[in-house]
C-alpha positions, 0 to 999 in steps of 0.5 A: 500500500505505502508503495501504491501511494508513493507512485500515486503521489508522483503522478499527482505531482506530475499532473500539477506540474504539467497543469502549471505549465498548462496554464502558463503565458509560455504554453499559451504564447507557443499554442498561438503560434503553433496552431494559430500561426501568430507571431510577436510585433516586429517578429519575422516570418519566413516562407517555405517554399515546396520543391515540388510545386515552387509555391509557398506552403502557409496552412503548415507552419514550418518546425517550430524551435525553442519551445521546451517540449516542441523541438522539431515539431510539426503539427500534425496533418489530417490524412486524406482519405486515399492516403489512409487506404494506401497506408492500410494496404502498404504498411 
């Protein structure tokens, strides 16, 4: 029992902990940018251009770096329908 509450505690403090952080300007301010595509007044934005097509790619937003817990990440794209059925079949 005393090591079941010792975990349960830890978990606790790990959801306050992540609560906390949840609630901060930081996570507010890397939500924004991430999935609203805001940017601070005086802040530059660089386009990326898509080898492919030569146009700009503005619905993904590019890597977002130096945001504790969002290294390299990138938002994840909705699969379209034929892409699901390929991956069904093919992986």
């Amino acid at each position: 029992m005393r090591e079941e509450i010792r975990r349960i505690e830890e978990k606790n403090s790990g959801l306050k902990e992540l609560a906390s952080y949840l609630e901060s300007d930081q996570f507010i301010e890397g939500e924004a940018r991430l999935k609203l595509s805001l940017k601070k007044n005086g802040e530059e934005v660089a386009g990326i251009k898509d080898p492919v097509s030569g146009t700009e790619k503005e619905s993904e937003p590019s890597t977002v770096y130096n945001m504790p817990g969002r290294e390299n990440l990138r938002p994840e794209k909705a699969e379209t329908n034929p892409e699901k059925w390929f991956k069904y079949f093919f992986n």
